[in-house]
C-alpha positions in Angstrom: 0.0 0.0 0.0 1.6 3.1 -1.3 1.8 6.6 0.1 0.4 9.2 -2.4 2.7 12.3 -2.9 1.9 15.5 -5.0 5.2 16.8 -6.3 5.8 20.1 -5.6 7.1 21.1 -8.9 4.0 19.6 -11.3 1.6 18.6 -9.0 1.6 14.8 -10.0 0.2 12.4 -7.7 3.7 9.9 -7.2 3.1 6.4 -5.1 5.8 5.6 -2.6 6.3 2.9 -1.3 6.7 2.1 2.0 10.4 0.9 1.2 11.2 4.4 -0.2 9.9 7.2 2.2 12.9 7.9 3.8 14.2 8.1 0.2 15.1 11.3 -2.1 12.7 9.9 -5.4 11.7 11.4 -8.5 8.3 12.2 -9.7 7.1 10.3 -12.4 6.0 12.8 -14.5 8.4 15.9 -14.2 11.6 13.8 -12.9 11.9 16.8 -9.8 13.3 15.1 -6.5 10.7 14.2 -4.0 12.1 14.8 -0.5 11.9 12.3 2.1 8.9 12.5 4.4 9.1 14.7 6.5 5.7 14.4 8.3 3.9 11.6 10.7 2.2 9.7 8.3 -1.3 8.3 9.2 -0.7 4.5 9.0 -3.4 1.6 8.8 -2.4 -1.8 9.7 -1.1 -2.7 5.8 0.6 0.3 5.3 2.1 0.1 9.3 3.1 -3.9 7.8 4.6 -3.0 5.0 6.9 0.4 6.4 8.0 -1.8 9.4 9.2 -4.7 6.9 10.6 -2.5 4.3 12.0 0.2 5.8 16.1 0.9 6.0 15.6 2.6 8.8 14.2 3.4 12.0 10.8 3.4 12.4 9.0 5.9 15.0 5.5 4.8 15.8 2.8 7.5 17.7 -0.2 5.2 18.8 -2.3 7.8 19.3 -6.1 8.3 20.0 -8.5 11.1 19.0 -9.9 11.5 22.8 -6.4 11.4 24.6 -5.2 14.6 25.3 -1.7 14.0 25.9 -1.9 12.1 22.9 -2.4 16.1 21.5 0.0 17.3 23.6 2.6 15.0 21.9 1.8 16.1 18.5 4.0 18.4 17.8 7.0 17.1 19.0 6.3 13.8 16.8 5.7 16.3 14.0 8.6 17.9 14.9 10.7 15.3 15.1 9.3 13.9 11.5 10.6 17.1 9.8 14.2 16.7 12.1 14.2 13.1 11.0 13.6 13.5 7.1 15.7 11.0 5.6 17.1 9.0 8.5 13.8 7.6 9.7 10.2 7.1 9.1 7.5 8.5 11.8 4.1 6.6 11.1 1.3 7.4 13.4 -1.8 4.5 14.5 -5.3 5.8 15.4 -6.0 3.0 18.1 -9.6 3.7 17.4 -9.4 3.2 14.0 -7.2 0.1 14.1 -7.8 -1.7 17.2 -6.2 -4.6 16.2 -2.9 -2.8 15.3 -3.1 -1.2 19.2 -3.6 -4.7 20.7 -0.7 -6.1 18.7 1.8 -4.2 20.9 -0.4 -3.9 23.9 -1.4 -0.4 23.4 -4.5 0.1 25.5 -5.9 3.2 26.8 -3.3 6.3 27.3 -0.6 7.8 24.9 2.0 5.5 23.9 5.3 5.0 21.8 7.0 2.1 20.3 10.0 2.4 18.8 10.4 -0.9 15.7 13.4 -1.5 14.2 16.1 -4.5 14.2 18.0 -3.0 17.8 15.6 -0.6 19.5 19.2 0.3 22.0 21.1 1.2 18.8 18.5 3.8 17.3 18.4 5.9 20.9 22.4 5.3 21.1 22.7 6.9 17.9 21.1 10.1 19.4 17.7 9.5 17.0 
């Protein structure tokens, strides 16, 4: 399940896939770099699948829900740390509401969480990330 990307230059809608969002890409149409993404991106459980398999590198996950409030209050530092992390990691973030199953895969119940996937979770917050 791609991610759909206007290009900035043309305006062309441009699949990513979940492999390649950390990626500098071209558009299809106009050949322009696409930058990395460089915001949370609302994941479903496919698209969580298929980043988490596929991505080359770390993987920051915001379990979020629309009634938590400190689930608000953490907003823009995971934005935040999306645009900081362009390029050296992928920020994805799971309604709980909307995917329940997602939540209960990780034990995510009830308050504001974060889970951290990749290969060595000690090596991407040794590496200052």
């Amino acid at each position: 399940m791609p991610v759909i990307r206007a290009c900035t230059h043309c305006g062309q809608k441009n699949r990513i896939p979940g492999k390649y969002l950390a990626s500098t890409g071209r558009c299809g149409a106009c050949k322009s770099p696409l930058a990395p993404i460089a915001e949370p991106i609302a994941a479903d459980e496919p698209l969580f699948d298929e980043v988490i398999q596929g991505a080359p590198v770390p993987v920051l996950v915001d379990f979020w829900a629309e009634w938590c409030g400190p689930c608000h209050m953490a907003a823009p530092e995971v934005a935040r740390t999306a645009a900081d992390m362009a390029g050296k990691a992928v920020v994805l973030k799971v309604d709980t509401e909307k995917n329940p199953q997602l939540a209960a895969r990780f034990n995510v119940r009830g308050r504001a969480s974060t889970f951290v996937a990749y290969p060595t979770l000690s090596c991407f917050l040794a590496d200052g990330w």
